[in-house]
C-alpha positions in Angstrom: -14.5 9.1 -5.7 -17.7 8.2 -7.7 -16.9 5.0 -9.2 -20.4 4.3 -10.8 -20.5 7.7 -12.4 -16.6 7.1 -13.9 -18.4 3.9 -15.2 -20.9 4.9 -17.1 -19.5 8.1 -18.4 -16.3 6.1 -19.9 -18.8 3.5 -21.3 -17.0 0.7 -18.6 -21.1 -0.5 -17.7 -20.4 -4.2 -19.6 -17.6 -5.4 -18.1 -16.6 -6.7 -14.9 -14.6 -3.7 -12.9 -12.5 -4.0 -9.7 -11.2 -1.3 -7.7 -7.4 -1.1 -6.6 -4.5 0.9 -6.2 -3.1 2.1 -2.7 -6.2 4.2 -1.4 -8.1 0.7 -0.8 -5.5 -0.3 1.4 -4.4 0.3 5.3 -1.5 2.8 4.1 -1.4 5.3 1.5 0.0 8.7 0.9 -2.1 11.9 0.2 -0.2 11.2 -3.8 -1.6 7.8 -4.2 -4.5 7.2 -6.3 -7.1 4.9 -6.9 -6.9 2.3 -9.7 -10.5 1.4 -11.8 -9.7 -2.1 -13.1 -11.8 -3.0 -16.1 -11.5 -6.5 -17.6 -12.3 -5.7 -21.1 -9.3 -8.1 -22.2 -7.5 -5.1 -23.4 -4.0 -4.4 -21.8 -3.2 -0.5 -21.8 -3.5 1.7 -19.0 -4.8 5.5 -19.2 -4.8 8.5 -16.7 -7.7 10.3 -16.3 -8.5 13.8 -13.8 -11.8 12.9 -13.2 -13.3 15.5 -9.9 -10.1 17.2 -9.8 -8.5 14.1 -8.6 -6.1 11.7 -10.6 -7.4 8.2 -11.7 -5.5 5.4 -13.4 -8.1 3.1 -15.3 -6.6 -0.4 -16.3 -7.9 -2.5 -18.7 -7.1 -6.5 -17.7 -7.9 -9.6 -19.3 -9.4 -12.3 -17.1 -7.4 -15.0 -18.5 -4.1 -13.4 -17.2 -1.3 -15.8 -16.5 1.2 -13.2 -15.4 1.9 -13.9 -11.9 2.8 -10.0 -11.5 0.0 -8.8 -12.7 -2.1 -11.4 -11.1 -0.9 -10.1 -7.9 -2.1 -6.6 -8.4 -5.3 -8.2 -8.5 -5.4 -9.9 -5.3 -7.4 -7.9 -2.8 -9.3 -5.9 -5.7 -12.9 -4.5 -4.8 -15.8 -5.7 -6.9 -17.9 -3.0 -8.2 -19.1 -4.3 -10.9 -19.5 -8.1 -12.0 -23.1 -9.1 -13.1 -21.8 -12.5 -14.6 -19.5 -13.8 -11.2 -16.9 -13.8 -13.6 -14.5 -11.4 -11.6 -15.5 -13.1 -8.5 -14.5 -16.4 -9.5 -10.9 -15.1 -11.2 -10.4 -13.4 -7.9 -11.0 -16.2 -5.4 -9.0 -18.5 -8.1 -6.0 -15.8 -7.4 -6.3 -15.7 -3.5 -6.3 -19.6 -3.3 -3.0 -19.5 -4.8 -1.6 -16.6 -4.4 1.5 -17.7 -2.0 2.5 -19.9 -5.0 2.0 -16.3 -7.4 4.6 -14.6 -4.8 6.8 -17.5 -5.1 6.7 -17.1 -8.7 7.2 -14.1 -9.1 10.3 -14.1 -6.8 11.9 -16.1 -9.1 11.1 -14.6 -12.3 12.1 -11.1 -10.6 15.7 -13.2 -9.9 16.1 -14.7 -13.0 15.1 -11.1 -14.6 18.0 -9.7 -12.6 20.9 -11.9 -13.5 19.7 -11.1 -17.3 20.0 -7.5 -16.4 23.6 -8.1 -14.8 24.5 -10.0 -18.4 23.5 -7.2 -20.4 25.3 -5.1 -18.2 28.6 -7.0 -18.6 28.1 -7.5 -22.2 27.2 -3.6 -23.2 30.3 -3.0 -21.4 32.4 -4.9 -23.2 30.8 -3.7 -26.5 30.4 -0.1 -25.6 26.9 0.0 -25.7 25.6 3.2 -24.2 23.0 1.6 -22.2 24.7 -0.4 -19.8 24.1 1.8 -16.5 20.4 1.4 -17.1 20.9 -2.6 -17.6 22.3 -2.0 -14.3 20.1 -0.1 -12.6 17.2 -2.7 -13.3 19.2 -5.9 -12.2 19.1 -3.6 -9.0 15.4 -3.0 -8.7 14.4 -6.7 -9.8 16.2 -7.9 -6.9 14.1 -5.4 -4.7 11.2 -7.1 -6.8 12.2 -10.4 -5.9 12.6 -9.4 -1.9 9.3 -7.9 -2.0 7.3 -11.0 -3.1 9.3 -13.2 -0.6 8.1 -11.1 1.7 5.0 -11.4 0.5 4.5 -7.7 -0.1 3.2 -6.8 -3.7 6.1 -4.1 -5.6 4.6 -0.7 -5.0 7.3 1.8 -5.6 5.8 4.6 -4.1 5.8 2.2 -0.8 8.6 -0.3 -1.4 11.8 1.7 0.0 9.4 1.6 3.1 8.7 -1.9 2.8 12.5 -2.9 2.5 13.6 -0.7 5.5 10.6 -2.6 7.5 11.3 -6.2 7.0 12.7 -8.6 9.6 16.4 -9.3 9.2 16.9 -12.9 7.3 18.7 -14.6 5.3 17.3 -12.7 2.4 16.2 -10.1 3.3 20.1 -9.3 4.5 20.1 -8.1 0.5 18.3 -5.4 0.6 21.5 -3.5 1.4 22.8 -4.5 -2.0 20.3 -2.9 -3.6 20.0 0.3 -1.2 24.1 0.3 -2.7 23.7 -0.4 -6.9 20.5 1.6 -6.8 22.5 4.8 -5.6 20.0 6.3 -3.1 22.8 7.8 -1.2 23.1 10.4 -4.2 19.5 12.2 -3.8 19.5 15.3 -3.3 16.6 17.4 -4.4 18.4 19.9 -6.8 18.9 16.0 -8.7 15.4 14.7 -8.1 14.3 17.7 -9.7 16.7 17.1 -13.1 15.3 13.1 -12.8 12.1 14.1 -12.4 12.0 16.3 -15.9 13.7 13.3 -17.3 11.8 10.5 -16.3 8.5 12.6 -17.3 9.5 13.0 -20.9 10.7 9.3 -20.9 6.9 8.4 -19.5 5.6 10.5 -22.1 7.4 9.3 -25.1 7.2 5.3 -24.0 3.7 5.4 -22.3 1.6 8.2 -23.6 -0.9 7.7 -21.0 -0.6 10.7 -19.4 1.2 9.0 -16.4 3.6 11.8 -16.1 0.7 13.4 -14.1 0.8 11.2 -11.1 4.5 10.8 -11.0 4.6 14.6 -10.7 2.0 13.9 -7.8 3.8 12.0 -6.4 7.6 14.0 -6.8 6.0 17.2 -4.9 4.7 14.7 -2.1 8.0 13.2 -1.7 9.8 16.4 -1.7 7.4 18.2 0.4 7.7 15.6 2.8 11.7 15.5 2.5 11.4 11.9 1.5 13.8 12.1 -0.7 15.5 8.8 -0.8 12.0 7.4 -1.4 11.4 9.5 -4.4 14.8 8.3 -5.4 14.2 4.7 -5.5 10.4 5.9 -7.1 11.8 7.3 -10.1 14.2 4.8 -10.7 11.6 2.1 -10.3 9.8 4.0 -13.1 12.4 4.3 -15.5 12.8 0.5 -14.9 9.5 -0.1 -15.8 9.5 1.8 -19.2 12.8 0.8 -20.3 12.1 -3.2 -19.7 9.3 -2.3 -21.7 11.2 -1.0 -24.9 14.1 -3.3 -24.1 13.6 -5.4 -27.4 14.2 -2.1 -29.5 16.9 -0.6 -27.9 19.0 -0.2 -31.2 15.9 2.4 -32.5 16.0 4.3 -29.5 19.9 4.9 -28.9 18.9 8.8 -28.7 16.9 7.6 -26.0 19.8 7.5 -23.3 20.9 11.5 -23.5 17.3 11.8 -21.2 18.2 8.6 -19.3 21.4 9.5 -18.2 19.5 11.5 -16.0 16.0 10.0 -15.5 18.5 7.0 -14.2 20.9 8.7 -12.3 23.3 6.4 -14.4 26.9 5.4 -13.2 29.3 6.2 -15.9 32.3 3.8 -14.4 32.6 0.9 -15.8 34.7 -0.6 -13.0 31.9 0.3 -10.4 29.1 -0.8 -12.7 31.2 -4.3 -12.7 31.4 -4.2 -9.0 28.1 -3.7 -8.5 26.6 -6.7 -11.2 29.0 -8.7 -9.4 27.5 -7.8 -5.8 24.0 -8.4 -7.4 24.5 -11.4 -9.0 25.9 -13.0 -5.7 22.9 -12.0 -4.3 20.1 -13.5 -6.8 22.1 -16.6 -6.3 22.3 -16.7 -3.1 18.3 -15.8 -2.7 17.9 -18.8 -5.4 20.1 -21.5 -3.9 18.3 -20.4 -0.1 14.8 -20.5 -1.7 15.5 -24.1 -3.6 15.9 -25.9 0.0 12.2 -24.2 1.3 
């Protein structure tokens, strides 16, 4: 990939520009992509095809304060950063980025438990969108495990991840969200219906043309028979968007006829209260266990 030329062509040549995403790192998969990073204090992403191969730009501001987002950052590549600017942010975010992880473990917690109340309380009021309330309590506590870990949330990688890690305390409750997130379920004839779904839910929330690398990403799974992975991917997706449109959900109540099954959704409500129930013991008993370190 030629960086400099993506530089100038976009017009990126004034600000300072790191280079991230999974193809910097030890492991990627043929699917993954490169991320150009460009702190133009701007916060939308955009996915370009640029030499027949798919490139997520980000735009980032370098007076970020989320610790999430932060984290992405740590381990970037400078190509670009004529003022030390970038530099300095950078070595500001690996001098403290054990506290970041810490952080963000217990936002990711706190996150969860909101998810499990919403959960309990569109139950109880009929609201169509419990199951995907649900389904995100599930994947912030995978958040939360990840950063304890010290592992930054990739969900092409993090089903991996969570298989990988050393047997703990914690990390005991990764089979609780293996169990709410319903990965026994995939099957490809499904991932195929979730993957239409979770496309057109991209399309309509993001318009960024991200739809194109979680395609990428499907047929690599699939190929590859990963298909618990891909799973846990899409869901992890769909989590993403719908946190993000969470503050208008009575606007977009047509929205859950294509998250029934970009979700996977569980339409028992007494299973949906076991599982919040299972989760919530388990981002309490992460929070009480992390209090005494």
């Amino acid at each position: 990939m030629n960086a400099k030329k993506i530089i100038q062509e976009y017009g990126f040549s004034n600000f300072p520009i790191g280079l991230g995403g999974c193809k910097i790192s030890e492991h990627f998969f043929d699917s993954c992509t490169f991320d150009i990073v460009v702190f133009d204090e701007k916060q939308d992403s955009e996915i370009i095809t640029f030499e027949n191969e798919l490139i997520k730009i980000s735009h980032a501001s370098l007076s970020e304060k989320n610790s999430k987002k932060l984290l992405q950052y740590h381990g970037l590549q400078i190509i670009q950063d004529d003022s030390w600017e970038l530099r300095m942010f950078l070595s500001k975010i690996n001098e403290k980025h054990l506290s970041l992880f810490a952080d963000f473990v217990k936002n990711s917690l706190i996150e969860s438990l909101f998810c499990c109340q919403k959960t309990r309380e569109s139950i109880q009021n009929s609201d169509v969108f419990a199951p995907c309330w649900q389904k995100c309590a599930s994947f912030f506590l995978s958040d939360a495990i990840m950063s304890f870990n010290h592992q930054i949330s990739n969900p092409s990688h993090m089903l991996e991840s969570l298989r990988k890690f050393e047997k703990n305390s914690i990390n005991e409750h990764i089979s609780i969200v293996t169990q709410t997130v319903g990965i026994e379920r995939a099957t490809q004839t499904l991932l195929e219906r979730m993957l239409k779904s979770t496309i057109g839910f991209s399309d309509k929330i993001e318009q960024n043309n991200h739809s194109k690398i979680i395609q990428q990403k499907y047929d690599f799974f699939v190929k590859n028979s990963m298909l618990s992975d891909c799973y846990f991917y899409l869901g992890y997706v769909n989590k993403e968007n719908f946190i993000n449109i969470k503050n208008n959900l009575n606007r977009e109540s047509d929205l859950i006829h294509i998250l029934k099954v970009a979700f996977d959704v569980e339409a028992d409500s007494n299973q949906m209260y076991q599982n919040v129930d299972l989760i919530q013991k388990s981002c309490n008993d992460v929070l009480e266990i992390i209090s005494k370190v």
